[in-house]
N, C-alpha and C positions, 0 to 999 in steps of 0.2 A: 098339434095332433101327432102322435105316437106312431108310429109305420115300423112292420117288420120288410118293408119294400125299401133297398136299398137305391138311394138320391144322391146322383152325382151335381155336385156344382163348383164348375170351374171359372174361378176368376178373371177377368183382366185386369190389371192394377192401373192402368193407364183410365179405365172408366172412373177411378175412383177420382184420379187429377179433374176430370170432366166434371165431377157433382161436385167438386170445391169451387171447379171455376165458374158452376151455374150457381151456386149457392152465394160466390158473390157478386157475381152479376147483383142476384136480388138484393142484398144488400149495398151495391150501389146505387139501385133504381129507389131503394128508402133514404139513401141520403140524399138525392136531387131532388123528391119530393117531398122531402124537409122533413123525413122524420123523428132527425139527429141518432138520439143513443138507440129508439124505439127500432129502428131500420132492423136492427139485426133479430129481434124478436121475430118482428113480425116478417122475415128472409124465414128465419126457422120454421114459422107457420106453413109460409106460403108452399116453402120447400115441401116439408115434409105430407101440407095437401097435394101437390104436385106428385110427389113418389106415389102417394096411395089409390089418385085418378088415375095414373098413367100406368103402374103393375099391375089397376084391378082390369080396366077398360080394357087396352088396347090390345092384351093378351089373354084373352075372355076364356079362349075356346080351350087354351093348353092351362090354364088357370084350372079349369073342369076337368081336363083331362088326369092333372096331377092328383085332382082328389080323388079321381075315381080310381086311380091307383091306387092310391093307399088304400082304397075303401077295399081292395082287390076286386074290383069290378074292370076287368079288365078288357072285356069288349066293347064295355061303353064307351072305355076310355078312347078305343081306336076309332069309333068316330070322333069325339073331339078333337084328336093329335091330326085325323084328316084333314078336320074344317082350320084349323091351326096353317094347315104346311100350303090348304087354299091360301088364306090370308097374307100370309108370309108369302106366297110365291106371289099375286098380285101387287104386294104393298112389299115387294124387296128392299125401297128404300127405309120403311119402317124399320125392318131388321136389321138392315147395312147401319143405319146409322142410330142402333137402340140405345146407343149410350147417352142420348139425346133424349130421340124421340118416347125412349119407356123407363129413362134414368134405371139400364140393367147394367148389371156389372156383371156379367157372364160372359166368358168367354168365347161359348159355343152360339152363333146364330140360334133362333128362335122355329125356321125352319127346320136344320140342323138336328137341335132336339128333340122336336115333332115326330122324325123320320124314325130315329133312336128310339124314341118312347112307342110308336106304333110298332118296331123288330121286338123292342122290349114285350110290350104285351102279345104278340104272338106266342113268345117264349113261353110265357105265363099259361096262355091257353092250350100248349103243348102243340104248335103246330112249326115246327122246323124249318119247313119250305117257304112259306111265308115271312116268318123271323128272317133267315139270309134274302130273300130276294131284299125286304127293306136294306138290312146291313148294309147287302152290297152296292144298292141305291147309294146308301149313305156315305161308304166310301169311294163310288166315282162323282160322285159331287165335291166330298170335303176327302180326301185321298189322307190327309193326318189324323183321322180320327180315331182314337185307340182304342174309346168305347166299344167300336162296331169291329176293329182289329179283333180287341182279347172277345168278344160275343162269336163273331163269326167262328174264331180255333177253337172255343167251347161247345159250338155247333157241331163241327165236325167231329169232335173229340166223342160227345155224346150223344151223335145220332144216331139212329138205326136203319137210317136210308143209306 
């Protein structure tokens, strides 16, 4: 799907090391259950049903929220990105440890993003004040975030508050 809604994604490369060393996990779990050469086939199956349970499922709410971005339905989206940063704040260890538990290779927390994508679509919907109080959410939680750096000096640059 085609988006004139600009999508940031930042990598970790160290998550990538992660999905090789769970990729063969599975493929030694097919050679102790004797599946010889088969093992690595069916690693690739399992694998790749695993990436697609675990990015649709377990990140449901900002899954919804991305599309309704693009869709530029933008208020929808910020409830999703809420019920999102609920999740992610109850289930912290889901996110601390997603390179695991949601095989993501992103860089930014999935809270993180949430926070970002609900400043973002205030922006959207032309509401400034609301846009920086997230921002600034976002940068006394994650203090490195550039996203919410270069957004906030674009706020002020083009408000009229």
């Amino acid at each position: 799907m085609s988006s004139n809604i600009p999508i940031v994604r930042q990598v970790s490369w160290i998550s990538i090391l992660i999905h090789m060393l769970v990729f063969l996990f599975l493929i030694m779990i097919g050679y102790v259950l004797k599946f010889g050469f088969n093992s690595i086939h069916y690693s690739v199956i399992i694998y790749l049903l695993l990436l697609i349970v675990l990015k649709t499922a377990v990140p449901l709410s900002h899954k919804k929220g991305m599309s309704l971005i693009k869709k530029g339905e933008f208020r929808k989206a910020i409830e999703k990105f809420e019920n999102s940063v609920t999740f992610f704040t109850k289930n912290a260890w889901v996110d601390k440890f997603r390179y695991i538990t949601i095989l993501s290779s992103s860089k930014m927390c999935y809270r993180e993003m949430a926070l970002c994508n609900i400043a973002f679509c205030y922006t959207q919907t032309n509401e400034p004040t609301k846009a920086r109080y997230y921002y600034e959410m976002v940068l006394r939680e994650y203090p490195n975030n550039g996203l919410a750096i270069a957004a906030l000096n674009a706020i002020k640059t083009f408000s009229k508050e």
